[in-house]
N, C-alpha and C positions, 0 to 999 in steps of 0.2 A: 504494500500500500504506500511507503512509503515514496518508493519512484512514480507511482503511478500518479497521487495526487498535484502534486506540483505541476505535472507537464500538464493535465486536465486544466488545468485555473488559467496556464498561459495558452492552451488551446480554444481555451473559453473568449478569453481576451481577443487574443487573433481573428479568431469569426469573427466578432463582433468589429474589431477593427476591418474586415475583409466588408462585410454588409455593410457599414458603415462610407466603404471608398465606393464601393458599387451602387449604392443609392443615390450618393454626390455624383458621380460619372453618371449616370442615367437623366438625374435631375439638370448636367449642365447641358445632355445632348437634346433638351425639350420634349424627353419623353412624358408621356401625360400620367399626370396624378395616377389615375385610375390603374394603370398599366405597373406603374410602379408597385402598388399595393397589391396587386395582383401577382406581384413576382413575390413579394415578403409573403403572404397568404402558401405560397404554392410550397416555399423554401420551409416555412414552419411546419406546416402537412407533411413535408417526408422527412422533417426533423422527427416528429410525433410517432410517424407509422417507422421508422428504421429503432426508434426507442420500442415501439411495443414489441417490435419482431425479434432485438437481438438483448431484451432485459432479461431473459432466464439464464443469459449465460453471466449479464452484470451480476445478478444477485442471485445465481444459483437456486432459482426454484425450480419444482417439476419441470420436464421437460421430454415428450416422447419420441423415439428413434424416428420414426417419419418426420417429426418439425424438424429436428437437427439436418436430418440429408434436404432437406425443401431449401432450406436457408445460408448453407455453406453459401460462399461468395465465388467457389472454384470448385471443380471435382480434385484436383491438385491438392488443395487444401484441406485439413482437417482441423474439426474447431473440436474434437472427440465425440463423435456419434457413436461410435464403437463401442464407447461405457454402456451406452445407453442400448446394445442392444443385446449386449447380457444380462442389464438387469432385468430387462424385458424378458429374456428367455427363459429365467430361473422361478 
């Protein structure tokens, strides 16, 4: 926890700095209100739906062997599906 919280707080920061350049670049190219808020709107929505998809591995709750292979980001990669389908099998 220790490594990980730190880079979180300055990762938290940098978004907010990154939304923050891209709002002022949008607003000086005269894109319109409405459009603009429609980006922020869209960018929180898959803030939200990527929290709800990848929290059982934040905080280790349940979690069954078909979500885990649904959700990996690669076949290459393993986030451990594998636990999950021996405990399933026993």
């Amino acid at each position: 926890m220790h490594h990980y919280l730190p880079a979180l707080y300055f990762a938290v920061m940098a978004l907010c700095q990154m939304y923050d350049f891209a709002s002022y670049r949008l607003d000086s190219l005269g894109v319109h209100r409405g459009v603009r808020q429609a980006i922020g709107v869209g960018f929180l929505a898959l803030a939200i739906v990527s929290f709800a998809t990848y929290a059982p591995i934040t905080y280790a709750t349940p979690w069954s062997w078909e979500s885990c292979n649904r959700f990996e980001l690669s076949k290459g990669w393993t986030i451990g599906c594998e636990k999950f389908k021996l405990e399933n099998s026993e």
